[in-house]
N, C-alpha and C positions, 0 to 999 in steps of 0.2 A: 504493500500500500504506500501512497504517497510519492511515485516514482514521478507526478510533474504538478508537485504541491503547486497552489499559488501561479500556476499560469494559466494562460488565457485560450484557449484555442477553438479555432473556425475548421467547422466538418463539412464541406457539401456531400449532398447526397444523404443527406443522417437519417430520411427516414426508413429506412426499409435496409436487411441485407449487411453489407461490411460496411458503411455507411453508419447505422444504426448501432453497427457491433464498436465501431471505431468512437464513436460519443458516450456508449456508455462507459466501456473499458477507461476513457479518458478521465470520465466523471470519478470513475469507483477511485481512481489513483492520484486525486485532487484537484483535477482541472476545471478551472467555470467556463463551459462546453457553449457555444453559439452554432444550433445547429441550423444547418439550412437545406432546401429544398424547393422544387418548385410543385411535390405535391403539399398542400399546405396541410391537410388532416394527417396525415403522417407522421412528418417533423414536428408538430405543434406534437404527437402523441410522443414521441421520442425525448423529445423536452421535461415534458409533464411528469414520464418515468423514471429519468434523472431526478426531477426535484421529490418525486414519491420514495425515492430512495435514497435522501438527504444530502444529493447534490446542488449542484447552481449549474442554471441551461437556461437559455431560450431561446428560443425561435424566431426566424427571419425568412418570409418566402423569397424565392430567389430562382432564377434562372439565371445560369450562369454562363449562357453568351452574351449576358445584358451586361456591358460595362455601365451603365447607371445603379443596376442592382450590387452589383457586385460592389460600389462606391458605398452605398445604400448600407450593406451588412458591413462593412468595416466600422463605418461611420457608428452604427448600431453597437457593433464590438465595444469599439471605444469609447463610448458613451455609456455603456452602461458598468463595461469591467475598466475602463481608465487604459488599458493597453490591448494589443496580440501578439503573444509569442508561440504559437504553432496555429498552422494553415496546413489542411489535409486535403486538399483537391480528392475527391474521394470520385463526385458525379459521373457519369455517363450512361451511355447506350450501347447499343448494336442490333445492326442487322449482319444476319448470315447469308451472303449472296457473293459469287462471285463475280470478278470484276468487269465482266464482259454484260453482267445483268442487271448490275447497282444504279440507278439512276443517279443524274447530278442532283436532285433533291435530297436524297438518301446521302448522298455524297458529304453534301452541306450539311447537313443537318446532320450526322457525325462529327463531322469536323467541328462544327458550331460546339457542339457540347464536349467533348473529349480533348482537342485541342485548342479551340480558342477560349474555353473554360478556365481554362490552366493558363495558359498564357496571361488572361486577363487577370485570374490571382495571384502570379509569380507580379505580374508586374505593379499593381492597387496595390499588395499587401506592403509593400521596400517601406514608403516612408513610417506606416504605424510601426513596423518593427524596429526601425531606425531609432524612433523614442523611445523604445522600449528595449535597446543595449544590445539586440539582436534578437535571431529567430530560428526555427526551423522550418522547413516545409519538406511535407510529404505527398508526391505526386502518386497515382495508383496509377501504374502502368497496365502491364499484361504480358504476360510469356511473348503474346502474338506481337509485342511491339518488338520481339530480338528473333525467334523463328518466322518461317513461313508455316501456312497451312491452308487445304483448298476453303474456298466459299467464304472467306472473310478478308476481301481486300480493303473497303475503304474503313473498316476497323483496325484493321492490323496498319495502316499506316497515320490513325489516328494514335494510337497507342506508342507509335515510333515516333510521331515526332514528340509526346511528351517524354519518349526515354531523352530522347536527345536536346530538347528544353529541359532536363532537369541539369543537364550535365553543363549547358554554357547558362543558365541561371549561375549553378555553383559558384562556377570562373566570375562571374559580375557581382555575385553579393558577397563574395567572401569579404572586401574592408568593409562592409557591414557587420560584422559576424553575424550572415542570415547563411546558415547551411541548405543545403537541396540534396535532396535523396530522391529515389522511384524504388516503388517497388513494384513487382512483375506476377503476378498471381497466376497459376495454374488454374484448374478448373472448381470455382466454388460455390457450392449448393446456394443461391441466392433467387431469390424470386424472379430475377431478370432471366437468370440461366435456368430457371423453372418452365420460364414463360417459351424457350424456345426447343423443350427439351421433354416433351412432353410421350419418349417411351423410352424402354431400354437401349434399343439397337442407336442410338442417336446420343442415347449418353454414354454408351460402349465409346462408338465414334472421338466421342469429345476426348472423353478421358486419353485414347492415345496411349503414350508411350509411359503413362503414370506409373511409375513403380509402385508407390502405395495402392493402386488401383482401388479408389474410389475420391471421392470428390471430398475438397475443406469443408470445414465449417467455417464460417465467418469471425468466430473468434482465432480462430489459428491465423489469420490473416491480421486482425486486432493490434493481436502483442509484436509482432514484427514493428507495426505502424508504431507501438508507445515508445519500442527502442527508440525511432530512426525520430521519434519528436522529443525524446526526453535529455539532458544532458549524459545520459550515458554514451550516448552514440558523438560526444563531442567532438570526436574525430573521423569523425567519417560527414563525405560532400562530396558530393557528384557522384553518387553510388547506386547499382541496382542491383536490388537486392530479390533473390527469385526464391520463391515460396509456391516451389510447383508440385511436390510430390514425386521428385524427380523425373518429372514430364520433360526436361529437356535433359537429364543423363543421359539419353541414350541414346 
């Protein structure tokens, strides 16, 4: 307990899933939790559970290709907790399609949330963390941002370019001391990968080359996230860190 007493930290995506798992976990180990989301019943419920379990959280609806919104929650951050010292860009999507089938809507609207989500809070979040003597930030990647695999192109290079924003963030904020980490998730039972995974032969498929052959839980994915935000991980920036199940050993 108490591994990120007394800091501030902004979770998008908090209501549902590693999102969800990444606010509480934060909450249980001290942190006053700002969760966000653009579904609003959700987050407001992920909130409420924090504080029902003698945290401090609240809620900010948010879509996070909105650089208004995304001004919006920091503003909110700091206004109610006085600073931000960890940022989990948590949010996205996907579609499963390959790249010969993806429309440019689909295209965009990937991008819009997975990459320019991140981008828009690597770049909002510099000055709050600036007053506040620095920061961490933790991108949620995907295995698919460093392999290939069929039927997920314009995901797998939304995922890449937030590996690769995590790694020249690092290079830029370091005389801040604001670190940047990604981490790269294997396949984890979450409601989104629910939503598209709906028999076995499909989730056989996913799984792949999973050495532990079967799928995270959302908190196994959690505590990676507390290291890479808490000051244990002091020395580590620009790093990805892959929590696959050994989906890419082999």
């Amino acid at each position: 307990m108490g591994r990120v007493d007394g800091k501030v930290a902004i979770v998008t995506g908090g209501a549902v899933g590693m999102g969800e798992s990444h606010c509480l976990l934060l909450a249980r180990e001290g942190a006053k939790v700002v969760v966000t989301d653009i579904d609003g019943a959700g987050g407001a419920a992920t909130a409420h559970q924090i504080r029902d379990d003698g945290g401090d959280a609240i809620f900010v609806q948010h879509d996070v290709a909105s650089e208004d919104q995304w001004q919006n929650v920091i503003d909110e951050a700091v206004a109610t907790y006085g600073k931000v010292d960890i940022l989990v860009n948590n949010a996205g999507i996907v579609v499963f399609k390959p790249n010969d089938e993806t429309s440019v809507e689909e295209w965009d609207r990937i991008m819009d949330v997975n990459s320019t989500g991140v981008f828009l809070g690597c770049k909002l979040i510099v000055p709050a963390m600036q007053k506040a003597g620095g920061g961490s930030i933790v991108n949620i990647s995907s295995i698919y941002g460093i392999i290939g695999a069929p039927n997920a192109a314009a995901y797998q290079a939304s995922k890449g370019a937030v590996r690769m924003l995590t790694k020249s963030c690092a290079v830029d904020y370091a005389e801040y001391n604001i670190r940047v980490n990604s981490i790269h998730p294997g396949v984890v039972m979450t409601p989104l990968l629910a939503s598209v995974t709906n028999d076995p032969e499909t989730l056989k498929q996913l799984l792949g080359t999973t050495i532990a052959n079967r799928t995270a839980d959302p908190i196994e994915l959690a505590y990676p996230m507390l290291l890479l935000a808490s000051d244990e991980s002091s020395y580590m920036t620009g790093a990805e860190l892959v929590v696959d199940g050994g989906y890419t050993a082999v």
